[in-house]
C-alpha positions in Angstrom: 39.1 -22.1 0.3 41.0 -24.5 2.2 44.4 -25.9 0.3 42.7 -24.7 -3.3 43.9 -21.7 -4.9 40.7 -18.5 -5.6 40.0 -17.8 -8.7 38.4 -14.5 -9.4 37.2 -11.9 -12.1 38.8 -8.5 -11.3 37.1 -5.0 -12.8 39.7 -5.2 -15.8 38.2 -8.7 -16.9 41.7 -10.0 -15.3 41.9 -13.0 -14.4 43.9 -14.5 -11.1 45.0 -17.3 -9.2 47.4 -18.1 -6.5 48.0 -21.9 -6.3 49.1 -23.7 -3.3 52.8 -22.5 -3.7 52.3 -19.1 -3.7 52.8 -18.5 -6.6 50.7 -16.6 -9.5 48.6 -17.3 -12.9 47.7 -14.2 -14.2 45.1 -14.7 -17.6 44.9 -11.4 -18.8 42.1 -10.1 -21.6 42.6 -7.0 -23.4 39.4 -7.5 -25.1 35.7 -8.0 -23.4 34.6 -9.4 -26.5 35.7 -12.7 -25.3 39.3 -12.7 -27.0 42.3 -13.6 -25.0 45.2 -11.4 -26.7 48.0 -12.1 -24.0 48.4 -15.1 -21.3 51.6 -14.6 -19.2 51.5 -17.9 -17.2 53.8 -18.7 -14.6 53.6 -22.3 -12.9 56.1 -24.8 -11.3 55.6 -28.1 -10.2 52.3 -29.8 -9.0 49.5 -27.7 -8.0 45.9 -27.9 -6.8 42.7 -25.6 -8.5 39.4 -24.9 -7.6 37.6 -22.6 -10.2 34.7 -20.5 -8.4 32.4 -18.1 -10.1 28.7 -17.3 -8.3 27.6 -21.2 -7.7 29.4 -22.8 -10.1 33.0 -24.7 -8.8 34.5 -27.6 -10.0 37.8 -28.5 -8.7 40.9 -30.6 -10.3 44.7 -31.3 -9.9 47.9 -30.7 -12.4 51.2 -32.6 -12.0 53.8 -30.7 -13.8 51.4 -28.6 -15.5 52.4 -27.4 -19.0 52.1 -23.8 -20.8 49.7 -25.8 -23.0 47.5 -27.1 -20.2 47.3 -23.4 -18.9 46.3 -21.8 -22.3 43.7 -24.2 -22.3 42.4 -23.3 -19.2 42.3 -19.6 -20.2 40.2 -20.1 -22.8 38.0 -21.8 -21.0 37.8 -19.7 -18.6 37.4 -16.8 -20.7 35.1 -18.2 -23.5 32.9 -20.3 -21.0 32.3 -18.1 -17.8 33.1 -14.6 -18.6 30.5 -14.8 -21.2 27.7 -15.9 -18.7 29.3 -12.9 -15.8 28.8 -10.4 -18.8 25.4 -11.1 -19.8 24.5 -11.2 -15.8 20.7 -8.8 -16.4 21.0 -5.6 -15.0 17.1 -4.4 -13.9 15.7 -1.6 -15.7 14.4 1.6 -13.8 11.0 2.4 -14.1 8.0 3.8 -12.1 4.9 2.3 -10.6 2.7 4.7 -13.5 4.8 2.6 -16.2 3.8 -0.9 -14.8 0.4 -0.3 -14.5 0.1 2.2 -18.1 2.0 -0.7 -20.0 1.7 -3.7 -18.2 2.9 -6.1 -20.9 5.4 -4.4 -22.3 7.5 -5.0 -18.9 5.9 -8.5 -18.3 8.8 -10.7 -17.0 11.4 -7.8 -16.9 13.8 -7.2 -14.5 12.9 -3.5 -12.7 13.7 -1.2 -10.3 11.1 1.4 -8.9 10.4 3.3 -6.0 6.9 3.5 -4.5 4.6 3.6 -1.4 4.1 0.3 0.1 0.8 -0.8 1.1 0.8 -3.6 3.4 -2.5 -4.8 5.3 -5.4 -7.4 4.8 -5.5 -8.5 1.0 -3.2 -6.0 0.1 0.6 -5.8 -0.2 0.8 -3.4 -3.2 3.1 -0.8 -4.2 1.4 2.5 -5.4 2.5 6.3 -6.7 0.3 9.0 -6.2 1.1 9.8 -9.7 -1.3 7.3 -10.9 -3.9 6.3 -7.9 -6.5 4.4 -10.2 -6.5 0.7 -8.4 -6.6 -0.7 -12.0 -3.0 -2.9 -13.2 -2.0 -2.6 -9.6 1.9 -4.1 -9.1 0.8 -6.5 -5.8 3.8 -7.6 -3.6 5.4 -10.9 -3.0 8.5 -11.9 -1.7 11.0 -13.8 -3.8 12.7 -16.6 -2.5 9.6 -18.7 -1.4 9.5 -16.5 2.1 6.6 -16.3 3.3 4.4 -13.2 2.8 3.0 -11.6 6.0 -0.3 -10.8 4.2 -3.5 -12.5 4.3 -5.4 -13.1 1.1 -6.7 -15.6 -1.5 -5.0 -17.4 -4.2 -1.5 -16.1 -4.4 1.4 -18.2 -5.2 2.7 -20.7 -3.3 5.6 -23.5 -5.7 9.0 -22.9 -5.2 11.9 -24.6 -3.3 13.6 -23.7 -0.3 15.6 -20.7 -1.6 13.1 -19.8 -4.5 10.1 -19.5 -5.8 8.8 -20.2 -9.6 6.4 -18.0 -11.4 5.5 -19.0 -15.0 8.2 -20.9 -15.2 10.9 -18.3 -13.9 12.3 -18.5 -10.6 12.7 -15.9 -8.3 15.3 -15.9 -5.9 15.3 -12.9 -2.9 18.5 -11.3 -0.9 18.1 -11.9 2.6 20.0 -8.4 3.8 19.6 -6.3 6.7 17.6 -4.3 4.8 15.0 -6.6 3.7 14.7 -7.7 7.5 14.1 -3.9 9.1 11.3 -3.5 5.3 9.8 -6.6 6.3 9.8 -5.5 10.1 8.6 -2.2 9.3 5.7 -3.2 7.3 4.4 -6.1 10.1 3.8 -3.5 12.8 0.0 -2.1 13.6 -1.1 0.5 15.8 -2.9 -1.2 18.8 -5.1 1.0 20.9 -5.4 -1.0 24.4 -9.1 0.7 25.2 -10.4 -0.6 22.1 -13.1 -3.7 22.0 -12.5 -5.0 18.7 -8.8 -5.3 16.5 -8.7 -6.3 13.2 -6.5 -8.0 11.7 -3.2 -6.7 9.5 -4.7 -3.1 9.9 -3.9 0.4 10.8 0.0 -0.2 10.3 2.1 1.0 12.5 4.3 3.2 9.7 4.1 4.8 6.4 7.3 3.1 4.0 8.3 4.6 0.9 11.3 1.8 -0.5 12.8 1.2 -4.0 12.9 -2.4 -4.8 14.1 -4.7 -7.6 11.8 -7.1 -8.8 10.6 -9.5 -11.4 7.0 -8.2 -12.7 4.5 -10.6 -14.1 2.1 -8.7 -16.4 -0.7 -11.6 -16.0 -3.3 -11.6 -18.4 -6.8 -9.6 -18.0 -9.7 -11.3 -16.5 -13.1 -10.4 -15.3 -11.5 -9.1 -11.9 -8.3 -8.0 -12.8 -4.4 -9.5 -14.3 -4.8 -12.8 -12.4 -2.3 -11.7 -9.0 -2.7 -10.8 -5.7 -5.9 -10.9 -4.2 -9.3 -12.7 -6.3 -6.5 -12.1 -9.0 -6.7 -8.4 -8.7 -3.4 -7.4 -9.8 -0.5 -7.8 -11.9 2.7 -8.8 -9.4 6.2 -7.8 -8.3 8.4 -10.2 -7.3 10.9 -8.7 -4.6 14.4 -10.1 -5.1 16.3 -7.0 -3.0 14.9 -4.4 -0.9 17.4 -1.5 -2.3 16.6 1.4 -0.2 13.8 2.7 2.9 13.6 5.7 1.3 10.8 7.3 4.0 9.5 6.5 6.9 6.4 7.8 9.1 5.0 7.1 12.1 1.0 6.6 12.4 0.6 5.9 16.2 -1.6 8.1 18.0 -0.9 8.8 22.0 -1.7 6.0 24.1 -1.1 3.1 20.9 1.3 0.3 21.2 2.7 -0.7 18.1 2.9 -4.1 17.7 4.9 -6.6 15.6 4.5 -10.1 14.6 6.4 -12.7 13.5 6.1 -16.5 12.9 4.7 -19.0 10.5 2.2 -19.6 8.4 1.5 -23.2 6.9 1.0 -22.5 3.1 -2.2 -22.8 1.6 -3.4 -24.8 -1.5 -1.0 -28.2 -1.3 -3.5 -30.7 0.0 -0.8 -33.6 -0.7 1.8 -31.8 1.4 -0.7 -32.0 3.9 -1.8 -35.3 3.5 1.7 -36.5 3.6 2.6 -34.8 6.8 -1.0 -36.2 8.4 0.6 -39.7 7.2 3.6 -39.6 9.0 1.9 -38.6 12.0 -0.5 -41.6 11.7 2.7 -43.6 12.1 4.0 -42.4 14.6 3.5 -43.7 18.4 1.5 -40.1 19.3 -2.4 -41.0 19.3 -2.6 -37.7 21.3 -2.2 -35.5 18.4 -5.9 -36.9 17.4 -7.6 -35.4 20.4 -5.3 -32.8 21.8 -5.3 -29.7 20.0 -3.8 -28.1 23.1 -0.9 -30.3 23.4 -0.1 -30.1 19.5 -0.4 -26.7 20.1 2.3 -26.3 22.6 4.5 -28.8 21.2 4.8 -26.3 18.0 5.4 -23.3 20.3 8.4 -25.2 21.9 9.7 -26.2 18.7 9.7 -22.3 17.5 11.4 -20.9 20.3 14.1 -23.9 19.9 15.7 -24.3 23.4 14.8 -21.3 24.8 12.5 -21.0 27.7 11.0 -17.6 28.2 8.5 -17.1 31.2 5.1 -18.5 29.6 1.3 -18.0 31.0 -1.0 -19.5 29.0 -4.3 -17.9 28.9 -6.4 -20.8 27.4 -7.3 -22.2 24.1 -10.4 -21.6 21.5 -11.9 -24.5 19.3 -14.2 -23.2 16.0 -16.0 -25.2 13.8 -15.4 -23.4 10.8 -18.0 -24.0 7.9 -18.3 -23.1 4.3 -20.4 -24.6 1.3 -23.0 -25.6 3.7 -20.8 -27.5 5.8 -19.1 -29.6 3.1 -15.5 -27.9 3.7 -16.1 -27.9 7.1 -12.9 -27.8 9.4 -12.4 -27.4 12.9 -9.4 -24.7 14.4 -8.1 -24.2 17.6 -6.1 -21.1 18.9 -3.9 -21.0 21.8 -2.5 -18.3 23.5 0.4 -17.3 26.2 2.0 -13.8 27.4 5.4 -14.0 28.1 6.6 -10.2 29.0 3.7 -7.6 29.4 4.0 -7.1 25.7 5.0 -10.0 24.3 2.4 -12.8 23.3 2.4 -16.1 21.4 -0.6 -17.6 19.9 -0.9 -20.9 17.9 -3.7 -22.1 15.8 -3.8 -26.2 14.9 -6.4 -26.9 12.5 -8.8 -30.6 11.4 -8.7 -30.0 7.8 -11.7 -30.6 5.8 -10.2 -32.4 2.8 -8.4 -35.4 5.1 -12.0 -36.5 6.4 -13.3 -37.4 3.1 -10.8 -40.8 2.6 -11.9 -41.5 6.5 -15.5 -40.3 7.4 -14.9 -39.3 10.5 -13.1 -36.1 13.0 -12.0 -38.5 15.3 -9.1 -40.3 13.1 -7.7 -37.4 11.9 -4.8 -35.3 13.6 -4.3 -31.7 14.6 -2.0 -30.1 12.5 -0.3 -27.0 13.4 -1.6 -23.9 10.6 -0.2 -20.4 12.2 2.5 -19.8 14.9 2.1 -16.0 15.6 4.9 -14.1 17.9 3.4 -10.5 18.7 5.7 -7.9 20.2 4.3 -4.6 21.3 6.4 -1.5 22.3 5.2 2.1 23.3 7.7 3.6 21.1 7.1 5.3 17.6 10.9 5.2 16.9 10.6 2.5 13.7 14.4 1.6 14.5 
């Protein structure tokens, strides 16, 4: 850590330094019930610290340290942040049957189970065939305020960058390998090529049994259901670490592609986000984004692919005048599509929203926004790898 010395917590609840010299501060605790029983310190002349533990640092200099000043910074560091590494919650194992038997009794918990992982339209749910009835069923979200690959209404959408925050909790998520092949896995359909009509986030691609840690949110019951997932069906998991991909099974059939996607989504339900981002555009010296959805379209595409330039034919673009309410949330979307490799599409959908014509009566003064970036790649193989 440049010129500072590391600081760090060994297995014994020692504690160690090297400064800047070289040389070594060893706090040592016999006891872990926070009582420092021996401190052989050995310091000379002026040295440089940096105090580390998870995301907490501070930093600060000694000139001629004494013993005293050292003792003092045992204790510290023993009464102030072992305490909080100690207490650090450990999840609790338990199975899918246990969520949805006792639902409250685990509400806000920390747990690790394993399950079968549903994952299509307006349902990303984890279920044991131990207990099939749909009733307290744990839906899926990722922690960490990714986005979930799942279409459906009313699921939750505040957080930061790095987390998200459920009932006051927030729910961070570990970005690993493994949580990148789980979310893979559970994005690829079966595509049958002779077929007139594909629907959307169906027939996956793979069976996945995983274990997971989680934060579970018992909800309260309703006339549907707990209040999560989908027309508040469900209670909810919270993934914070994909642990293990325990199983998986292939479901193509000969002569199916399976095909991934990736991309964006624009997050539903934060109409001043939106009207925000529709300000700023009004602003800016770009009149075109009021009237073409085809160029807004393919100035999001080139900002996904960032730089590169794969070998793009666009095949055209759609406009839909979407209407609900008898047309009082009307909106207008436009999708836009190009193949790159024989496999490999992009499509784009830039939307009118309905809520930004109210303040100015009238399509015409209002921008396309980009809604759903979509990056489909389809292989022959079944291998899941």
């Amino acid at each position: 850590m440049g010129e500072f010395p590391t600081l760090r917590l060994l297995d014994n609840w020692t504690i160690e330094t090297r400064s800047s010299s070289g040389l070594w501060v060893i706090l040592e605790s016999a006891l872990r019930a926070q009582v420092a029983t021996s401190f052989p310190v050995f310091m000379i002349g002026d040295t440089d610290y940096e105090v580390e533990f998870g995301h907490f640092q501070c930093s600060y200099k000694t000139r001629g340290a004494t013993l005293r000043s050292i003792l003092i910074l045992g204790l510290f560091i023993l009464f102030g942040f072992v305490p909080a590494l100690a207490q650090e919650e450990k999840p609790i194992t338990v199975s899918v049957c246990d969520l949805k038997n006792n639902p409250d009794a685990y509400n806000h918990k920390l747990v690790q189970l394993q399950g079968g992982i549903s994952h299509e339209f307006e349902d990303f749910s984890i279920r044991n065939a131990g207990c099939p009835d749909f009733k307290n069923t744990p839906c899926l979200m990722y922690g960490g305020n990714a986005q979930n690959d799942v279409t459906y209404c009313c699921g939750v959408t505040t957080g930061s960058k790095d987390r998200v925050n459920i009932e006051g909790i927030e729910v961070p998520l570990r970005r690993e390998p493994l949580y990148e092949r789980f979310r893979k896995l559970l994005s690829s359909y079966r595509f049958d090529q002779k077929a007139k009509v594909h629907h959307i986030e169906s027939d996956p691609s793979y069976s996945v049994t995983a274990t997971v840690v989680g934060r579970f949110f018992a909800g309260k019951q309703g006339a549907i259901g707990r209040g999560f997932g989908h027309m508040g069906c469900c209670t909810l998991l919270a993934i914070e670490q994909v642990v293990s991909i325990d199983k998986v099974s292939s479901n193509l059939k000969p002569g199916e592609l399976s095909c991934y996607t990736e991309g964006w989504k624009e997050r539903a339900g934060d109409e001043n986000v939106l009207a925000s981002k529709l300000n700023e555009l009004h602003k800016s010296d770009e009149p075109w984004r009021k009237r073409d959805a085809r160029r807004v379209a393919t100035e999001a595409l080139k900002s996904y692919l960032k730089g590169t330039k794969p070998r793009l034919e666009f095949k055209g673009c759609k406009t839909k005048h979407l209407a609900y309410d008898e047309k009082k949330n009307d909106q207008y979307l436009t999708a836009c599509r190009w193949t790159s490799a024989p496999l490999d599409s992009y499509a784009v959908e830039v939307m009118k929203y309905h809520f930004l014509k109210n303040p100015l009566n009238t399509w015409n003064g209002i921008s396309w926004m980009p809604y759903k970036l979509s990056h489909q790649h389809c292989s022959e193989s079944s291998d899941p790898e």
